[in-house]
Residue, then its C-alpha position, 0 to 999 in steps of 0.5 A: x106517289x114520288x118518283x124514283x127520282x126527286x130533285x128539290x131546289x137544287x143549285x150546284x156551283x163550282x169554285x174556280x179561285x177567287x171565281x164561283x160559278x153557278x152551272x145548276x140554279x133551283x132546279x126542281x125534277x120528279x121523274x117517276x119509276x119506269x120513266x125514259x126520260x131525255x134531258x136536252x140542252x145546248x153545251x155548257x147548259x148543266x145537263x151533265x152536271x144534273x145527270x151527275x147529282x142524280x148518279x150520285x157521282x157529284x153532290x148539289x151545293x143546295x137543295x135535295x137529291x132523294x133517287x131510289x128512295x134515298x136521300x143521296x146527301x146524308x151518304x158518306x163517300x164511302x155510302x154514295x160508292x156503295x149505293x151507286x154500285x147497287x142502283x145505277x148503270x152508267x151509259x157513257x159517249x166513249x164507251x169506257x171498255x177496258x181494251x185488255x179484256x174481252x167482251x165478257x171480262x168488260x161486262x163481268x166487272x161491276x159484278x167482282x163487287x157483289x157476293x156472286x159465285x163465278x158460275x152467278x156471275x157467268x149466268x148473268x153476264x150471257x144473259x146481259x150479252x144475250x139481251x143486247x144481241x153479242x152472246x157470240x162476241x164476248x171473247x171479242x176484245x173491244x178493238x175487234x167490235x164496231x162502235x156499235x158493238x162497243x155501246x151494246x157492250x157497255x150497256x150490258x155492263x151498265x144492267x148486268x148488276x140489275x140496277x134501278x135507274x140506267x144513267x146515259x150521257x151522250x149514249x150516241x155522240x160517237x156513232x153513226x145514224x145506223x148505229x145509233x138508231x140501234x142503240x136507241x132501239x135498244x134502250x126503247x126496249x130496256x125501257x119498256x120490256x125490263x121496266x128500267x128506269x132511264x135518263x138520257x142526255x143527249x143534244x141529238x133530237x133524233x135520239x131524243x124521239x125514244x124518250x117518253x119525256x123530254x126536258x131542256x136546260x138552258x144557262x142552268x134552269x130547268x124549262 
């Protein structure tokens, strides 16, 4: 069976002027469906850039980038928006809450871009919250949580829309141990209990531990 991921021969680089500059050199990653996967490295490696093609958020310079059955270089721009909206939750370091909106109005926002009714979109965004331990938060604006809180919330945001895959860049880099902890906790559940499928960069070993799988990338190769 392939995985829900399936990276072949990729290399990405970028061109700087005159300058063109290798990040990712034949990179060959399968990662099967229900995996919680960590990839690890030391900056400048290329994991966030791996994490981008598997997103769909950046396209490889060679090679094959196929995730959730489709092959994400014969998309349009206009194709890979559509599909990531409907396969991927992003988890980011900084959060990225929108600070004029409240706790629910942030997790409420990818589903503005599906058919759902208000009352739907109600339904799922207090379940989500419910899920990640806020329902009694969501009128909180970001400023009123901790960070803590504030991850919880994005990662609310990051499954309300029920995606395949969860991507997550550094989803602890701006916590405390505590908090943290929590936060990995939360993705082990995710993982196991709604069977999300999840690749996690992170330079933390500590965080890494929640990972069933751990890969590292060093000056561009995949070990």
């Amino acid at each position: 069976m392939p995985g829900i991921v399936e990276i072949k021969n990729v290399s990405k680089s970028y061109q700087r002027d005159s300058l063109k500059i290798p990040v990712l050199e034949n990179i060959n990653l399968s990662v099967p469906e229900g995996e919680f996967l960590g990839l690890m490295g030391p900056s400048g490696s290329g994991k966030t850039t791996l994490l981008n093609l598997i997103a769909g958020i950046d396209r490889p310079s060679n090679g094959i980038v196929n995730v959730a059955g489709t092959n994400l270089n014969e998309l349009s721009e206009t194709g890979l928006a559509k599909w990531r909206s409907d396969n991927v939750g992003f988890i980011f370091q900084f959060y990225n809450l929108m600070p004029v909106l409240t706790a629910f109005e942030n997790v409420e926002l990818p589903l503005h871009l599906t058919n759902l009714s208000k009352k739907k979109r109600k339904e799922h965004v207090e379940r989500v919250l419910d899920i990640v331990g806020l329902a009694d938060r969501m009128s909180h604006s970001p400023n009123q949580l901790s960070g803590g809180q504030q991850q919880r919330v994005a990662i609310a945001r990051a499954i309300v829309t029920d995606p395949k895959i969860i991507v997550a860049d550094e989803p602890t880099g701006d916590l405390d141990r505590h908090s943290a902890d929590e936060i990995m906790t939360l993705l082990d559940r995710l993982n196991k209990e709604l069977g999300k499928t999840i690749i996690m960069v992170t330079h933390d070993p500590h965080a890494a531990e929640k990972a069933h799988t751990k890969r590292h990338l060093d000056k561009g190769s995949l070990e």
